[in-house]
N, C-alpha and C positions, 0 to 999 in steps of 0.2 A: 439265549438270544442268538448268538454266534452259529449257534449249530441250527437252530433255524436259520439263518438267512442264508448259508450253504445248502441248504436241503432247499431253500425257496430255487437258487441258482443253477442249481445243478438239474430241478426238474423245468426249467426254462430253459436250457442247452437243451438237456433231452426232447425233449419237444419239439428244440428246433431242428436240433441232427434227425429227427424221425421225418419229422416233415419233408424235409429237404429229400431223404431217402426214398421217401416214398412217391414225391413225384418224380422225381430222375427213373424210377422204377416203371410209373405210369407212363412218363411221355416216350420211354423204350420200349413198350410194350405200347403202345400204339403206333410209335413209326414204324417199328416190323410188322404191327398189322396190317401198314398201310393203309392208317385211320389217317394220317398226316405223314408230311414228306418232311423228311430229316432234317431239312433248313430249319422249318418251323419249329418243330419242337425242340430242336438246337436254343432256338430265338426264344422260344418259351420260355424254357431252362433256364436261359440265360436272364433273361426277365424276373422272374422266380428267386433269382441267389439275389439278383442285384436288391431286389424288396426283403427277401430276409436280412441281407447285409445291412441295411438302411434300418429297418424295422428293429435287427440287435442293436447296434450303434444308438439307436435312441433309448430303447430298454438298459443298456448301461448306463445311460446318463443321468437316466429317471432311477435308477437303481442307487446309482454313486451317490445323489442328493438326497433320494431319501436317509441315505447311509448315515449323511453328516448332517440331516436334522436329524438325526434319531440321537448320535454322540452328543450333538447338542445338546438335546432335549434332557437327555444323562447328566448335564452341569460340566461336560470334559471343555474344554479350549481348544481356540484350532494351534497351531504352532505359530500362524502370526501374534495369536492374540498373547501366547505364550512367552514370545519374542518380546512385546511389547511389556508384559509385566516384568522380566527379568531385568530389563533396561529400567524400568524406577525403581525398583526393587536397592538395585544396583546403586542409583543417585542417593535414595533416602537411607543407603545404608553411608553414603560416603558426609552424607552432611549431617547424620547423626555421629559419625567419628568426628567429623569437626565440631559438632558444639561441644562433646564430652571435651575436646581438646581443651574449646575456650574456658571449659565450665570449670576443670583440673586446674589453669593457669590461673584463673581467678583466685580460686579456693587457695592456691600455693602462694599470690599475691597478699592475701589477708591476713597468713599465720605470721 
């Protein structure tokens, strides 16, 4: 599973680093054709990173949540939830040494 979802990630950069390559490649080869004037395809370009940018940033996000329903869906705990059982854990071990206590004093009460 792990090594899938590295191989899902990794051909999702690629992807994007090509992309990205390839119109920085495109809109230079048409400003030296003087298909467009260098502002613009400047402005493109710039257009272009700014929507991949934006486009990754949400592909992580949608990426990260699948991630943690997937552990979920595994039966793992997040480390709040993990925090929160350690803390009763903690209580019902401490009031289980108190009743053993009472239950000892009693018992030593009787002989």
């Amino acid at each position: 599973m792990n090594d899938f979802l590295k191989k899902s990630f990794l051909i999702g950069l690629g992807a994007t680093i090509t992309s990205k390559d390839k119109a920085e490649k495109f809109l230079n080869d048409l400003s030296k054709s003087g298909g467009a004037a260098a502002d613009e395809a400047k402005s493109l370009l710039e257009s272009f990173n700014e929507k991949g940018k934006e486009n990754t940033d949400k592909w992580r996000a949608e990426f990260h949540k699948d991630i943690v329903d997937a552990i979920k869906d595994l039966g793992f705990v997040s480390q709040e939830e993990y925090g929160s059982l350690k803390e009763k854990v903690t209580l019902l071990e401490a009031e289980l040494t108190e009743l053993r206590q009472k239950v000892s004093k009693r018992e030593s009460s009787e002989d």
